[in-house]
C-alpha positions in Angstrom: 67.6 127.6 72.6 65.4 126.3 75.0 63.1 128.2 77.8 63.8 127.6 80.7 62.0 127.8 84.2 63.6 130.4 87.1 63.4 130.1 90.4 60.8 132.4 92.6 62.9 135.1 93.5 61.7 134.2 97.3 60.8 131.8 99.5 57.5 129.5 98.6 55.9 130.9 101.9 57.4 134.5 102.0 53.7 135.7 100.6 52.2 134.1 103.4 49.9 134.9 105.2 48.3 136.8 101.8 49.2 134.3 99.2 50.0 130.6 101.0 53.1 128.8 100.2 50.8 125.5 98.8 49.5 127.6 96.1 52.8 129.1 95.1 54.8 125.6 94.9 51.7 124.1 93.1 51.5 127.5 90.6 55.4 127.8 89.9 56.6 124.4 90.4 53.9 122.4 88.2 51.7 124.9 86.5 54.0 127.3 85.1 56.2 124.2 84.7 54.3 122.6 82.4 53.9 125.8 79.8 57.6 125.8 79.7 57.9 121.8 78.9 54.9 122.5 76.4 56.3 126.0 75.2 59.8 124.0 74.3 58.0 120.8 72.6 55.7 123.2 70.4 58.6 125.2 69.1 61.3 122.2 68.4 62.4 122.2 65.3 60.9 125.3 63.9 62.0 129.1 63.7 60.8 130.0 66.7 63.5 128.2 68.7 65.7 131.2 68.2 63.5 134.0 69.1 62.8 135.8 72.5 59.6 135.1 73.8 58.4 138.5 73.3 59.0 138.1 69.5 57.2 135.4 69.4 53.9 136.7 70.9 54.4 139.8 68.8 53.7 137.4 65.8 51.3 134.8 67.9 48.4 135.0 65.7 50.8 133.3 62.8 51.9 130.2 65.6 49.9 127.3 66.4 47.4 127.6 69.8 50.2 125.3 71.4 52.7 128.2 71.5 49.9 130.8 72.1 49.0 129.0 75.4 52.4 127.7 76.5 53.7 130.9 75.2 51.3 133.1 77.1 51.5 130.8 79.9 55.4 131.6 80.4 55.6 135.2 79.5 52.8 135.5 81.6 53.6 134.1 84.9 57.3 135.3 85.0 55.8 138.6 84.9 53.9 137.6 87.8 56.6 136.2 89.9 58.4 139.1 89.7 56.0 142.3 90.5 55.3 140.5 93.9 57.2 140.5 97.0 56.9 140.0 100.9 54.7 142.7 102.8 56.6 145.9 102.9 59.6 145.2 100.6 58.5 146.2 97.6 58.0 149.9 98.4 55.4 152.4 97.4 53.7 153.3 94.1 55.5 156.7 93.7 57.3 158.7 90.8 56.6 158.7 86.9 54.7 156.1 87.0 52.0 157.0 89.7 51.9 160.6 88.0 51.0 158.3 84.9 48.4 156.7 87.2 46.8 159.5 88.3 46.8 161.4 84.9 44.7 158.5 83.4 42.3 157.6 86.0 42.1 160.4 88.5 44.1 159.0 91.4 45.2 155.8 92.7 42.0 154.5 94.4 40.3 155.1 91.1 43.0 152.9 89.2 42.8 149.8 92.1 39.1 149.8 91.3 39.5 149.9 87.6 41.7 147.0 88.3 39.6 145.1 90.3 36.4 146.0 87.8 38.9 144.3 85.1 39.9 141.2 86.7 36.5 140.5 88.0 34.8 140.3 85.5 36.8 138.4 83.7 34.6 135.1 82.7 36.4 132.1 83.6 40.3 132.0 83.0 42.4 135.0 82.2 44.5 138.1 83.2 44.2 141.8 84.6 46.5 144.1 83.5 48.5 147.3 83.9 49.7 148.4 81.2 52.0 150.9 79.3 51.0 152.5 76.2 53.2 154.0 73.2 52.5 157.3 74.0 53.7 156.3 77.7 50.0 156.5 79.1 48.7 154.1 81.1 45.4 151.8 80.6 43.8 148.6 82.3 42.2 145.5 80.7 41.9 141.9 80.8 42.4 139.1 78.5 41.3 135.6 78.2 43.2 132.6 79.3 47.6 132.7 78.8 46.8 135.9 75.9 48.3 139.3 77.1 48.6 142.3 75.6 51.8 142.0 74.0 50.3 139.8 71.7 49.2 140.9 67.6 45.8 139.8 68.3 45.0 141.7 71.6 42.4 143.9 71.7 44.0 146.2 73.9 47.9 146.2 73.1 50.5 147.5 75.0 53.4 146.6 77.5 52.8 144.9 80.7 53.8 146.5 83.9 51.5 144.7 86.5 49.8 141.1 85.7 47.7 139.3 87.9 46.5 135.9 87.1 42.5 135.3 87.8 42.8 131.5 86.3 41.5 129.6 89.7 44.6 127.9 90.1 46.1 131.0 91.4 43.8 131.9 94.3 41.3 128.4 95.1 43.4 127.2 97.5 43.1 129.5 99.8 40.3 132.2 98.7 37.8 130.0 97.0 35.4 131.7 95.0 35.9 134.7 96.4 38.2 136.5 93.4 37.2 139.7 94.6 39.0 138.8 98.0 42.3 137.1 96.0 42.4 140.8 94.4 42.1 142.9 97.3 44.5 140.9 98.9 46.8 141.6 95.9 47.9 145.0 96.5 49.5 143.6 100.0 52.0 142.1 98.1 52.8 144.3 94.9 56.5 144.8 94.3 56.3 148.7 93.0 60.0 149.0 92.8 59.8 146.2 89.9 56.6 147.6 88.3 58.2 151.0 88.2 61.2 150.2 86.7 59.4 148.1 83.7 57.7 151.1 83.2 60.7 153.4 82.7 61.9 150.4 80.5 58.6 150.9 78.5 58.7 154.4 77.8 62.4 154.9 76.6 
Protein backbone atom coordinates (compact mmCIF):
# COMPACT_ATOMS: atom_id res chain seq x y z
CA UNK A 1 0.00 0.00 0.00
CA UNK A 2 1.56 2.90 -1.28
CA UNK A 3 1.88 6.58 0.31
CA UNK A 4 0.43 8.79 -1.24
CA UNK A 5 0.73 12.76 -1.59
CA UNK A 6 -2.60 15.06 -0.46
CA UNK A 7 -3.48 18.01 -1.64
CA UNK A 8 -2.89 21.42 0.63
CA UNK A 9 -5.98 21.75 2.28
CA UNK A 10 -5.87 25.51 0.67
CA UNK A 11 -5.01 27.55 -1.85
CA UNK A 12 -1.00 27.82 -2.80
CA UNK A 13 -1.34 31.58 -2.01
CA UNK A 14 -3.96 31.61 0.84
CA UNK A 15 -0.72 32.08 3.38
CA UNK A 16 0.19 35.01 1.54
CA UNK A 17 1.27 37.72 2.42
CA UNK A 18 3.11 35.58 5.55
CA UNK A 19 4.15 32.53 3.72
CA UNK A 20 4.20 33.21 -0.36
CA UNK A 21 2.46 30.98 -2.72
CA UNK A 22 6.18 30.20 -4.65
CA UNK A 23 7.47 28.62 -1.61
CA UNK A 24 4.39 26.54 -0.89
CA UNK A 25 4.01 25.03 -4.57
CA UNK A 26 7.88 24.45 -4.63
CA UNK A 27 7.68 22.91 -0.72
CA UNK A 28 4.46 20.67 -1.36
CA UNK A 29 4.52 20.11 -4.94
CA UNK A 30 8.32 18.91 -5.39
CA UNK A 31 9.83 18.75 -2.04
CA UNK A 32 7.49 16.86 0.00
CA UNK A 33 6.89 15.08 -3.40
CA UNK A 34 9.86 13.63 -3.65
CA UNK A 35 9.95 11.91 0.14
CA UNK A 36 6.86 10.31 -0.93
CA UNK A 37 8.28 8.85 -4.42
CA UNK A 38 11.46 7.99 -2.25
CA UNK A 39 9.49 6.82 0.92
CA UNK A 40 7.43 4.29 -1.65
CA UNK A 41 10.84 3.04 -3.61
CA UNK A 42 12.69 2.40 -0.14
CA UNK A 43 9.83 0.25 1.27
CA UNK A 44 8.84 -1.87 -2.01
CA UNK A 45 8.97 -5.13 -1.43
CA UNK A 46 9.65 -5.35 2.22
CA UNK A 47 7.35 -5.37 5.42
CA UNK A 48 7.01 -2.05 5.72
CA UNK A 49 4.67 -1.72 2.74
CA UNK A 50 1.82 -2.63 5.06
CA UNK A 51 2.42 -0.49 8.01
CA UNK A 52 1.16 3.10 8.84
CA UNK A 53 3.69 5.58 8.78
CA UNK A 54 3.68 6.08 12.35
CA UNK A 55 4.60 2.39 12.90
CA UNK A 56 7.16 2.65 10.90
CA UNK A 57 9.09 5.60 12.59
CA UNK A 58 8.18 3.99 15.97
CA UNK A 59 10.72 1.16 14.78
CA UNK A 60 13.00 3.72 12.43
CA UNK A 61 16.17 2.98 14.11
CA UNK A 62 15.82 -0.83 12.65
CA UNK A 63 15.03 0.71 8.71
CA UNK A 64 17.47 1.86 6.38
CA UNK A 65 18.41 5.96 6.40
CA UNK A 66 16.27 5.90 3.12
CA UNK A 67 12.98 5.38 5.03
CA UNK A 68 14.22 7.48 8.01
CA UNK A 69 14.58 10.52 5.67
CA UNK A 70 11.69 9.89 3.23
CA UNK A 71 9.82 8.69 6.14
CA UNK A 72 10.42 11.72 8.32
CA UNK A 73 10.17 13.81 5.29
CA UNK A 74 6.31 12.73 4.80
CA UNK A 75 5.16 12.34 8.31
CA UNK A 76 6.73 15.42 8.80
CA UNK A 77 5.39 17.82 6.40
CA UNK A 78 1.73 16.53 6.44
CA UNK A 79 1.81 17.56 9.84
CA UNK A 80 2.82 20.84 8.71
CA UNK A 81 0.27 21.31 6.03
CA UNK A 82 -2.29 20.87 8.24
CA UNK A 83 -1.69 23.06 11.58
CA UNK A 84 -1.53 26.08 9.21
CA UNK A 85 -4.27 28.04 7.81
CA UNK A 86 -5.16 31.59 6.39
CA UNK A 87 -4.95 34.67 8.92
CA UNK A 88 -7.80 34.43 11.26
CA UNK A 89 -9.29 31.01 10.41
CA UNK A 90 -7.73 28.86 12.55
CA UNK A 91 -8.96 30.34 15.84
CA UNK A 92 -7.27 30.96 19.14
CA UNK A 93 -4.97 28.82 21.32
CA UNK A 94 -7.63 28.19 24.10
CA UNK A 95 -8.94 25.20 26.26
CA UNK A 96 -6.95 21.98 27.59
CA UNK A 97 -4.40 22.46 25.64
CA UNK A 98 -3.41 26.18 26.44
CA UNK A 99 -4.04 25.19 30.32
CA UNK A 100 -1.35 22.51 29.33
CA UNK A 101 0.73 25.40 27.95
CA UNK A 102 0.70 27.46 30.66
CA UNK A 103 1.20 24.74 33.32
CA UNK A 104 4.59 23.84 31.63
CA UNK A 105 6.06 27.10 30.81
CA UNK A 106 4.32 29.73 32.68
CA UNK A 107 2.12 31.32 29.98
CA UNK A 108 1.93 31.55 26.40
CA UNK A 109 4.58 34.24 25.60
CA UNK A 110 6.94 32.12 27.62
CA UNK A 111 6.13 28.94 25.38
CA UNK A 112 6.35 31.12 21.80
CA UNK A 113 9.89 32.00 23.04
CA UNK A 114 10.80 28.51 24.05
CA UNK A 115 9.75 27.81 20.57
CA UNK A 116 11.48 30.16 18.89
CA UNK A 117 14.86 29.44 21.26
CA UNK A 118 14.22 25.67 19.74
CA UNK A 119 13.95 26.31 16.23
CA UNK A 120 16.65 28.80 16.09
CA UNK A 121 19.14 27.26 17.11
CA UNK A 122 18.69 24.52 15.37
CA UNK A 123 22.14 24.09 13.21
CA UNK A 124 21.40 23.64 9.71
CA UNK A 125 18.31 21.51 8.67
CA UNK A 126 15.65 20.30 11.13
CA UNK A 127 12.32 20.72 13.04
CA UNK A 128 10.79 22.71 16.13
CA UNK A 129 8.27 21.05 17.92
CA UNK A 130 5.28 21.00 20.16
CA UNK A 131 4.72 18.26 21.58
CA UNK A 132 2.53 15.98 23.85
CA UNK A 133 3.88 13.85 26.50
CA UNK A 134 2.42 10.44 28.01
CA UNK A 135 1.53 12.01 31.01
CA UNK A 136 -0.38 14.59 28.77
CA UNK A 137 2.19 17.46 29.59
CA UNK A 138 3.59 19.45 27.13
CA UNK A 139 7.40 20.11 26.14
CA UNK A 140 9.33 21.81 23.12
CA UNK A 141 12.42 20.54 21.23
CA UNK A 142 14.06 20.24 17.93
CA UNK A 143 15.45 17.57 15.95
CA UNK A 144 17.75 17.27 13.05
CA UNK A 145 16.91 17.00 9.48
CA UNK A 146 13.24 14.76 8.48
CA UNK A 147 13.72 12.94 12.42
CA UNK A 148 10.72 13.87 14.82
CA UNK A 149 9.86 12.83 17.93
CA UNK A 150 7.78 10.03 17.16
CA UNK A 151 10.71 8.24 16.31
CA UNK A 152 12.67 5.18 18.73
CA UNK A 153 15.80 7.11 18.50
CA UNK A 154 14.64 10.74 19.47
CA UNK A 155 16.03 12.20 22.21
CA UNK A 156 13.02 13.88 23.29
CA UNK A 157 9.95 11.48 22.42
CA UNK A 158 6.51 12.30 22.32
CA UNK A 159 3.50 13.12 19.99
CA UNK A 160 3.56 16.04 17.71
CA UNK A 161 0.96 18.68 17.94
CA UNK A 162 2.74 21.76 16.28
CA UNK A 163 5.85 21.17 13.68
CA UNK A 164 7.56 23.79 11.96
CA UNK A 165 10.04 23.07 9.35
CA UNK A 166 13.48 25.35 9.78
CA UNK A 167 15.21 23.33 6.58
CA UNK A 168 15.84 26.59 4.22
CA UNK A 169 13.65 25.36 1.74
CA UNK A 170 10.81 26.36 3.79
CA UNK A 171 11.44 30.08 4.40
CA UNK A 172 14.59 31.32 1.72
CA UNK A 173 12.41 32.45 -0.71
CA UNK A 174 10.97 34.91 0.87
CA UNK A 175 12.80 35.49 4.43
CA UNK A 176 16.37 34.73 3.57
CA UNK A 177 18.41 34.23 6.43
CA UNK A 178 16.43 35.71 8.63
CA UNK A 179 14.85 32.37 10.48
CA UNK A 180 14.10 34.27 13.36
CA UNK A 181 11.65 36.43 11.06
CA UNK A 182 10.17 33.03 9.17
CA UNK A 183 9.31 32.09 12.96
CA UNK A 184 7.72 35.08 14.13
CA UNK A 185 5.88 35.22 11.22
CA UNK A 186 4.64 31.68 12.07
CA UNK A 187 2.21 32.26 14.71
CA UNK A 188 0.17 34.47 11.94
CA UNK A 189 -0.75 31.49 10.39
CA UNK A 190 -1.15 28.62 13.10
CA UNK A 191 -4.33 26.60 12.75
CA UNK A 192 -5.11 26.07 16.77
CA UNK A 193 -8.36 24.40 16.00
CA UNK A 194 -6.17 21.47 14.29
CA UNK A 195 -3.31 21.57 16.93
CA UNK A 196 -5.96 21.31 19.65
CA UNK A 197 -7.73 18.64 18.47
CA UNK A 198 -4.38 16.41 17.91
CA UNK A 199 -3.83 17.15 21.32
CA UNK A 200 -7.06 15.71 22.69
CA UNK A 201 -6.26 12.82 20.21
CA UNK A 202 -2.87 12.47 22.22
CA UNK A 203 -4.06 12.29 25.57
CA UNK A 204 -7.00 9.72 25.37
Amino acid sequence: MAFTLAPLPYANDALEPHFDAMTMEIHHDRHHNAYVTNLNAAIAGTDLENKTIEEILANISKASPAVRNNGGGHYNHDLFWNILAPQGVGGNLSGPLKEAIIAAFGGVDEFKAAFKTAATTRFGSGWAWLIAKEDGSVAVCSTPNQDNPLMDLAEVKGTPLLGLDVWEHAYYLKFQNKRPDYVDTFWTLVNWNAVEERYAAAIK
